[in-house]
N, C-alpha and C positions, 0 to 999 in steps of 0.2 A: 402204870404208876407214874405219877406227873414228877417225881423224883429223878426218876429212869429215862424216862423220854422227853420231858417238856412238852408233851401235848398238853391238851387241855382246853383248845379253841371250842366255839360251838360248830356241827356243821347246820346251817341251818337248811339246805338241802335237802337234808333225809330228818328233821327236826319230826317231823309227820308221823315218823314209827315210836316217838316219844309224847308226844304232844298232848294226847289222852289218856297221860298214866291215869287221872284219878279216876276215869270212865273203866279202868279194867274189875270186872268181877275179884270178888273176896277169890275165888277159886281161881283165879290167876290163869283163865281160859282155859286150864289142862284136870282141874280135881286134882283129890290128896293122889293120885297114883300117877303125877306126873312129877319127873323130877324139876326142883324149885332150885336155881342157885343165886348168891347174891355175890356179886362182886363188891365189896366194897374199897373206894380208892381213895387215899388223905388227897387235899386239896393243895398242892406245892407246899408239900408237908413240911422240910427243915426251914421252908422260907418262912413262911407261915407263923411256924413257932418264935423264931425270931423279932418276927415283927409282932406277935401278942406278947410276947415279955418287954419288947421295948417301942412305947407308943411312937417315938420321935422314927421310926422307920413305917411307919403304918400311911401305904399310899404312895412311896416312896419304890422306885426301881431297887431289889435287895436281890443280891447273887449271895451265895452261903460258901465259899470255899476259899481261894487264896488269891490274893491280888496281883502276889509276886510274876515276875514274867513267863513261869514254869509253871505259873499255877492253875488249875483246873477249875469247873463252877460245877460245885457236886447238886447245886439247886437253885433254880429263879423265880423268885416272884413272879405275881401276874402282871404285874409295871412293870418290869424286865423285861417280861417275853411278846408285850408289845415292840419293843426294838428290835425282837428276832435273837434274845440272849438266850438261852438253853444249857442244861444241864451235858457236863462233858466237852463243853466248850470252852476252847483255851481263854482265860482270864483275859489276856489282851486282845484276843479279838474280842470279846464280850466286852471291852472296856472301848471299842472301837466303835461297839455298833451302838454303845450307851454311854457316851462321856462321863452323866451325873449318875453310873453305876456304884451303890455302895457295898461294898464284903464285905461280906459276915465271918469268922472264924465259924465253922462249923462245932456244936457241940453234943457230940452225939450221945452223950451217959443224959440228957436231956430230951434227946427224942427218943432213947429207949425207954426211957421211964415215961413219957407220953403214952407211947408206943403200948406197953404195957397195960394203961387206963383204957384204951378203946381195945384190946385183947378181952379184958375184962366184961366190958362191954358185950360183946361179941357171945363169949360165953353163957350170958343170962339167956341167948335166944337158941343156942344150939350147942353142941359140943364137936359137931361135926365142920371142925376148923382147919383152912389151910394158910399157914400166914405166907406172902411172895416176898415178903419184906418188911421191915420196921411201918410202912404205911399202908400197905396193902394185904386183902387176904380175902380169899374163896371160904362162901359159908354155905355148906347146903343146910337146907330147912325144909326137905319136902314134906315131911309131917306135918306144915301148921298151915291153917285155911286161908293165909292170904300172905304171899310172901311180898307185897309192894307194902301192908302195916308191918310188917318187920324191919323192913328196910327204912320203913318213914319213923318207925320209932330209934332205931338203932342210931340214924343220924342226928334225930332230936338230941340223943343222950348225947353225944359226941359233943357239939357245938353247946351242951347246959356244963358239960363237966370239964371240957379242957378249954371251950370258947376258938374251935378251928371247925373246918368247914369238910365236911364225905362228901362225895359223890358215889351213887351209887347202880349198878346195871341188877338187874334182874330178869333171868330168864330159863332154860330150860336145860340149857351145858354151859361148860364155861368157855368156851370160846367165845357165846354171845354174851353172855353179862359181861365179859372184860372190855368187849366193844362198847357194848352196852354204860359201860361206867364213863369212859372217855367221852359220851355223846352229848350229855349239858353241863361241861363242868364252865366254870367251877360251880359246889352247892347245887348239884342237880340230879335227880332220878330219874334214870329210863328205863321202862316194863318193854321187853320185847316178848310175846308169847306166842308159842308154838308153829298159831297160824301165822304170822307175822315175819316169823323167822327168816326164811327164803329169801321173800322181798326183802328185807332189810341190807343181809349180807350182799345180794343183787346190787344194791345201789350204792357198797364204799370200795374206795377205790383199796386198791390188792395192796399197797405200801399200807394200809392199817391192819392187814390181817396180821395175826402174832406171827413170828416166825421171817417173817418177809422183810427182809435188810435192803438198802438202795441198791447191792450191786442184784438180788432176786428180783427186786420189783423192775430195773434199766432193764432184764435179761425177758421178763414178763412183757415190756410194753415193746420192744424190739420183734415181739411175736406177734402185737395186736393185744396184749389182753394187761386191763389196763382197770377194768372195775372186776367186781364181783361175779356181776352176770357173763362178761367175758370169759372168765376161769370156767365157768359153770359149762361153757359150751363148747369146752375141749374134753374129749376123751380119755380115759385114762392109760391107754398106751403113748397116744401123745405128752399126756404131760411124764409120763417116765423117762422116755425117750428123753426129754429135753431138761427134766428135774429132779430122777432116779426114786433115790428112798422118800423124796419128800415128796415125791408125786401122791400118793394116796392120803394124807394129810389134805395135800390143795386141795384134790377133786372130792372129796366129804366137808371140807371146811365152806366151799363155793355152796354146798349142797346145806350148809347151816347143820353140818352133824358133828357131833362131840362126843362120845362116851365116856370121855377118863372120868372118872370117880376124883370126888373131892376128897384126897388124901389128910386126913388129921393127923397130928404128931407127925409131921413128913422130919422126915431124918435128916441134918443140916448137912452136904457133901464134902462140902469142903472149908476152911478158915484160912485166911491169909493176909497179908500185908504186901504194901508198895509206895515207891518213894518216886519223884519225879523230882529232876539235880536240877538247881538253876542255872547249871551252866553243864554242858554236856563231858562226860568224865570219860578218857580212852585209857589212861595207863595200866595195866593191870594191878600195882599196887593200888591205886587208890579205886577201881572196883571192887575188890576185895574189899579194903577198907569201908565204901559206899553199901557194902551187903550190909555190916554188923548192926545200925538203926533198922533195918528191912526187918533183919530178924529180932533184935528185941522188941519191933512191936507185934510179929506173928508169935512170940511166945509169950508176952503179955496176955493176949487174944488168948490162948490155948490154956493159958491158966485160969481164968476167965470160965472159960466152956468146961476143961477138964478131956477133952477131947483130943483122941492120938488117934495115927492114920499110920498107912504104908504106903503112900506116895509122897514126896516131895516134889514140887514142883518150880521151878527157875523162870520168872516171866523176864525177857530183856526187849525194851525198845529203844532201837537206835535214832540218831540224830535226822534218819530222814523219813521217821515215823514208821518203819518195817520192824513189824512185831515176833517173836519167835516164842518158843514155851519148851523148856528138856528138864524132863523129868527121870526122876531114880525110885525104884520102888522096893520094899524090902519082903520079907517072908512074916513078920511081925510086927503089929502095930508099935509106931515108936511114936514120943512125945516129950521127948528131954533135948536141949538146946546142943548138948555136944554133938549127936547124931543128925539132927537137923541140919544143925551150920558146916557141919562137914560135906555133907552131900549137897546143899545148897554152896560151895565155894569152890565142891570137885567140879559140880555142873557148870559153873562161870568160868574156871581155869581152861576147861575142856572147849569154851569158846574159840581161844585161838585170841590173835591180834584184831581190836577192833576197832579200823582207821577211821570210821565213821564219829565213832562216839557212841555214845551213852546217855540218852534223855530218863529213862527209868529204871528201876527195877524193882521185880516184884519176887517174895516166896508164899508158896502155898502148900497146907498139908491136907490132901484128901484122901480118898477110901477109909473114912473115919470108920472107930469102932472098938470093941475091946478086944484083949488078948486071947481070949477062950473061941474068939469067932472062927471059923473056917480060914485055910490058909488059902488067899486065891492069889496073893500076887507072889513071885518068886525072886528072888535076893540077887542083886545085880553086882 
């Protein structure tokens, strides 16, 4: 998701397993009895939209989020992220590595209803939809004879009807169309198919595989294994040994294998809200106080969806960025603000003195679901 990560560069290195999309067969190398999936990814989607509503930022370096000193860049542009600005990135270093950076208020009841037009979209070719977020979402389509004109049409419509730009992967799971989407952006498609597969995953380095965070990928190259083909050529006792449950994941991922099923109507887990103080807050009185905004905008949210859970959960990060999460769970789904905020200010009292301080906080309600469902969590 170029939202999520800020990727989006080409690698032109491995350019070769993309190169010849339009040489691929209508049958997409595999026939209708091969699974077809398509990733498709917006193009620095909130950036994006910003800059088609307002031409005087079109070309221009745009971050979408807050300029303030506490404030975060929830999206950059592609003239942003030549300076190395990225999404999640503290606003003043991003204003550091880009002096002539302009912010954008983010306006998201704008990118939903975008969001929405290319869902739409999405629909005329399949129903079989997984959305990953306002800009992204898994489509299988293996029933239609050629899933690279699906995907050449679906981005046609995209860029006729809202004027922004897909990118999109097509291949066989979704592990590889998701690699697969990230490989020509921006505005670009890449066909990996079946036989192709292998090689492909062989040739990127192991920090693009999903799953793989800087401190997995330091602990990966501290071993020697540093691309694809690397991973590939470690056993699976070894990578257990040194990576537990996520071992069989690697060693099928190196292997270019995928099975999950593209889930449609996937169930939202959880809704929440977070605040980040521009100035760090330690007294108990006024965390407390600093909750009450946190929570009127998670129950805005929940009114919104309609959506009640039995977890609450407490996000606190302190002043030297060490993040914690305590959570309270009930016997019945709850969704009204007295119960929320109560257990949301039991869990912060329960903190204790915190001489550090206070850069955010966040609440969240998940294990969503109705009241008739099964009772699986037990009342604290």
């Amino acid at each position: 998701m170029a939202t999520g990560t800020g990727g989006g560069d080409p690698h032109p290195s491995l350019f070769y397993a993309c190169s010849m999309a339009e040489g691929v067969p209508d049958s997409d190398g595999g026939g209708d009895t091969r699974r077809k999936i398509i990733h498709v990814d917006m193009d620095a989607f909130y950036a994006s939209v910003e800059q088609r509503d307002d031409p005087s930022l079109r070309g221009r370096p745009v971050a979408v989020g807050g300029s303030r000193e506490r404030g975060v860049v929830a999206a950059a542009s592609y003239e942003a992220r030549v300076f190395g600005v990225r999404s999640a990135m503290a606003s003043v270093t991003a204003r550091r590595r880009c002096p002539d950076l302009l912010f954008v208020k983010p306006r998201f009841e704008v990118y939903a209803a975008v969001s929405a037009q290319i869902r739409a979209i999405f629909a005329e070719h399949t129903d079989v939809i997984e959305p990953l977020s306002l800009d992204e979402a898994y489509l299988d389509v293996s029933g239609v004879a050629s899933a690279r004109k699906v995907a050449e049409a679906i981005r046609a419509r995209i860029r006729a009807e809202t004027g922004l730009t897909a990118s999109a992967g097509v291949s066989y799971n979704k592990f590889i169309a998701k690699l697969a989407s990230d490989q020509n952006k921006p505005d670009g498609l890449c066909i990996i198919t079946p036989a192709k597969g292998p090689g492909f995953v062989a040739g990127l380095p192991v920090a693009r595989f999903h799953g793989v965070g800087p401190r997995t990928a330091a602990r990966m190259a501290e071993l020697g294994i540093h691309t694809g083909a690397d991973l590939r050529a470690q056993g699976l006792p070894f990578l257990q040994t040194h990576f537990g449950s996520f071992a069989e994941y690697l060693y099928r991922a190196a292997r270019g294998q995928d099975d999950r099923p593209v889930r449609a109507h996937r169930e939202r887990k959880s809704v929440g809200a977070e605040r980040t103080f521009s100035a760090d807050v330690h007294e108990p009185e006024a965390l407390r106080a600093a909750l009450e905004p946190v929570l009127d905008a998670l129950m805005e949210r929940l009114e919104r969806s309609g959506a009640r859970g039995r977890t609450v959960t407490l996000k606190v990060k302190f002043a030297d960025f060490r993040q914690i999460t305590r959570a309270k769970s009930f016997a019945m789904p709850v969704g009204d603000r007295a119960t929320i905020g109560e257990a949301g200010q039991s869990l912060l009292q329960a903190l204790g003195p915190v001489p550090l301080g206070v850069r955010l906080l966040g609440l969240s309600l998940s294990s969503l679901g109705a009241e008739e469902e099964p009772q699986l969590a037990l009342a604290l």
